[in-house]
C-alpha positions as CSV (number, residue, x, y, z in Angstrom):
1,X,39.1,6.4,14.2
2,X,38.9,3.5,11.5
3,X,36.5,1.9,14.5
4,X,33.8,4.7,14.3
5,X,34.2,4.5,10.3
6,X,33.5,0.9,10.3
7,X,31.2,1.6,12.4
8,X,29.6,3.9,10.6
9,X,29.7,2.2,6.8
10,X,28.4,-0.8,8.6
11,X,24.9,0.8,9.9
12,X,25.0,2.2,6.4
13,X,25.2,-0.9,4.2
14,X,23.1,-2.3,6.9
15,X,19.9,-0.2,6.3
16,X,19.6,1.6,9.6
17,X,20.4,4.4,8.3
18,X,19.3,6.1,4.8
19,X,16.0,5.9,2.9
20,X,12.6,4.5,4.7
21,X,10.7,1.1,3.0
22,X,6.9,1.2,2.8
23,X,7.9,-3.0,3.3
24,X,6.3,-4.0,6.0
25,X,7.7,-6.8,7.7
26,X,6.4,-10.1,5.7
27,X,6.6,-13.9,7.4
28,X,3.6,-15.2,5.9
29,X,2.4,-15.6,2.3
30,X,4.0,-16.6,-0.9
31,X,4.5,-13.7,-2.7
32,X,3.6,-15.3,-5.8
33,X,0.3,-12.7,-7.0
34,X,1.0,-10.1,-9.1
35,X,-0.7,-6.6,-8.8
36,X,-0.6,-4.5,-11.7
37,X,-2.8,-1.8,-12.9
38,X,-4.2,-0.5,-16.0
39,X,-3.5,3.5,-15.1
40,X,0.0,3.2,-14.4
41,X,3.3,0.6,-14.5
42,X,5.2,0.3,-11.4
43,X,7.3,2.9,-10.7
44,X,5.5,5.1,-13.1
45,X,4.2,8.3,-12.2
46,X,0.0,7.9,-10.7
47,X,-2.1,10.1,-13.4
48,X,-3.5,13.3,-12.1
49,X,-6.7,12.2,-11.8
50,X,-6.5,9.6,-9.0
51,X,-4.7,12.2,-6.7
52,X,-5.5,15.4,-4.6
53,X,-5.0,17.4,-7.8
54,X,-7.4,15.7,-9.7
55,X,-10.6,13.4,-8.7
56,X,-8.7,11.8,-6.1
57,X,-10.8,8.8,-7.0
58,X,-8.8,4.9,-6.8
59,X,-7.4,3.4,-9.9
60,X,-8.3,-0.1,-11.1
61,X,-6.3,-2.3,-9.9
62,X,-5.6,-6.5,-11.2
63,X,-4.5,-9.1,-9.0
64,X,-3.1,-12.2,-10.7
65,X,-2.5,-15.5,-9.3
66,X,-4.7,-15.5,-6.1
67,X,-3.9,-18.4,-4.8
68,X,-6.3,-21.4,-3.8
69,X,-8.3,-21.1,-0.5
70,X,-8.3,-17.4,-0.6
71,X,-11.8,-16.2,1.2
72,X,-10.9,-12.4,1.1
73,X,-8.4,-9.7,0.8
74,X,-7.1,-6.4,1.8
75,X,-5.8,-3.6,0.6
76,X,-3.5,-1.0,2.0
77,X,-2.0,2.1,0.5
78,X,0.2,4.2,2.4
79,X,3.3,6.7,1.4
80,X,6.5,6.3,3.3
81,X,7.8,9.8,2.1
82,X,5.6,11.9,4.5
83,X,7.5,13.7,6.3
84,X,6.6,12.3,9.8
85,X,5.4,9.0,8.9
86,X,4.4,6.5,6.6
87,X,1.2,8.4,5.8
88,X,-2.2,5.9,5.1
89,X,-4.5,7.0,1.9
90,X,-6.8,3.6,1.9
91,X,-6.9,0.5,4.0
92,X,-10.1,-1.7,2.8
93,X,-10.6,-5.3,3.7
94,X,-12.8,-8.3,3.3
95,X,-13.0,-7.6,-0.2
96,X,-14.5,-10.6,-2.2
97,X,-11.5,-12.7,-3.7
98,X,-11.5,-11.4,-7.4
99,X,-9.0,-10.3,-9.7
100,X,-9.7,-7.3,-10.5
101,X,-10.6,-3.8,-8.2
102,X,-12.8,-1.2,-10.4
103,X,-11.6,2.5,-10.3
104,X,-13.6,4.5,-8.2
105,X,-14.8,1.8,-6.5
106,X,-15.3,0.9,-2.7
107,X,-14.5,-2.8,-2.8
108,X,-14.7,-3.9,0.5
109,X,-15.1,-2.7,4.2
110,X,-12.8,0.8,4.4
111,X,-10.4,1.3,7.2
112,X,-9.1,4.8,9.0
113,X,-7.1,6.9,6.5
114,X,-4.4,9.4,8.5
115,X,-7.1,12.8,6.6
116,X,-9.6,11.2,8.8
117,X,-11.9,9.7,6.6
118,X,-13.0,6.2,5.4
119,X,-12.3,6.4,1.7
120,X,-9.3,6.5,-0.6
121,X,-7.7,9.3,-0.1
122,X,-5.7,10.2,-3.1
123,X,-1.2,11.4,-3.4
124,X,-1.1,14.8,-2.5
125,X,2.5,15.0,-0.9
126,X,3.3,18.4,0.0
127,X,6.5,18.7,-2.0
128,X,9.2,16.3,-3.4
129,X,8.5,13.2,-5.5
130,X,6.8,10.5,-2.8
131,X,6.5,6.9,-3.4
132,X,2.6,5.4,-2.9
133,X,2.4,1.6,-2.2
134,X,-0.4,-0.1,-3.2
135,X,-0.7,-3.7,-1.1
136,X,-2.8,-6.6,-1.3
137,X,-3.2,-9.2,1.0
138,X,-4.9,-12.7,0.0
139,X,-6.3,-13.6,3.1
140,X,-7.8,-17.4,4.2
141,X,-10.4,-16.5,6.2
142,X,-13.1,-13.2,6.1
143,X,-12.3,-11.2,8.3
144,X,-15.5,-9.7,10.1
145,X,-14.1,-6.8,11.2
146,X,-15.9,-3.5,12.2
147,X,-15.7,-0.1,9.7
148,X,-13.3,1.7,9.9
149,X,-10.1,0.6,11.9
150,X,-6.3,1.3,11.3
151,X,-3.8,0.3,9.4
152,X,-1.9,-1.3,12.5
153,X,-5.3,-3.0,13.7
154,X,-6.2,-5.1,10.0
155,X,-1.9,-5.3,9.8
156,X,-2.6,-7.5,13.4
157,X,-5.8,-9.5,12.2
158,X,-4.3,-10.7,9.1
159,X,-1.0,-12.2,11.1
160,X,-1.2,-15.6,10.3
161,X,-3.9,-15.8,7.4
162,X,-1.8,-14.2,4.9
163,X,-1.9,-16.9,1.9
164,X,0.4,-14.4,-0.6
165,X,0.6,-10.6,-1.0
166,X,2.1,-8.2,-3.6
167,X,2.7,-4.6,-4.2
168,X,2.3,-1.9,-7.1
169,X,4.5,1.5,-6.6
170,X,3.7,4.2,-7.9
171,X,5.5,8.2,-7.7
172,X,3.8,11.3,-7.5
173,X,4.9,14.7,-7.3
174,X,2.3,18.1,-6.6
175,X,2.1,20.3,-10.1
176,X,3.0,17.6,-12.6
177,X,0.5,17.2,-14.7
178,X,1.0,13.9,-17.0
């Protein structure tokens, strides 16, 4: 019996088992930028009016610190409290290295959202508080890929030319209006 409890508290502390992470697995870049955004803090609630509820439009986003030799970058924002997967709103790449993203703005070439369309796609989680991760990716080379791929297919172009990433989290929950 003490076995299967060890067991058991080991798969726990482990993280098999318990909460999902929107981390995706990282072996390349620095991790040294810094994405922040003027709308919200991280781990602050996303205002209404980037979301399903409001004009589902992207918030400006600030990258700091690219780092030297960066050519382009991506962006991926996915929630990994859907209740069947981590759900994609936005995947955009070869966006021109800059540091800063304009709200309401299509900065780069968009990828395949999980509604279907090639656009940001604002929170609209269907109950519960979810957690939306916003990612950026400086990247060494342009990517030249065509319109609208998936999440896994720019995750798999940008192995090995990942120069330093960072992330911005952000919680929101259907009905609340702040």
């Amino acid at each position: 019996m003490r076995a299967i409890f060890a067991i058991i508290l080991a798969l726990v502390f482990s993280g098999f088992y318990g909460e999902k992470s929107a981390a995706q697995p990282q072996e390349e870049g620095d991790g040294r930028m810094k994405l922040t955004s003027p709308s919200f803090t991280d781990g602050a609630h996303i205002p209404v009016k980037f979301t399903g509820e409001g004009t589902d439009i992207n918030p400006a986003l600030d990258i700091e610190d690219l780092p030297a030799g960066t050519k382009s970058l991506a962006l991926i924002v996915d929630d990994p409290d859907a209740p069947m997967k981590t759900w994609v709103h936005w995947v955009v790449y070869d966006i021109p290295p800059a540091s800063h993203i304009g709200e309401n703005s299509v900065p780069g070439i968009q990828g395949m959202n999980d509604s279907g369309g090639k656009n940001y796609h604002g929170p609209y989680p269907p109950s519960g508080t979810h957690r939306y991760y916003f990612k950026v990716y400086a990247l060494d080379k342009v990517l030249k890929l065509r319109e609208g791929i998936s999440k896994e297919d720019l995750l798999g172009a940008m192995k090995g030319n990942i120069l330093s990433s960072a992330e911005l989290m952000g919680l929101y929950e259907r009905g609340r209006k702040k």
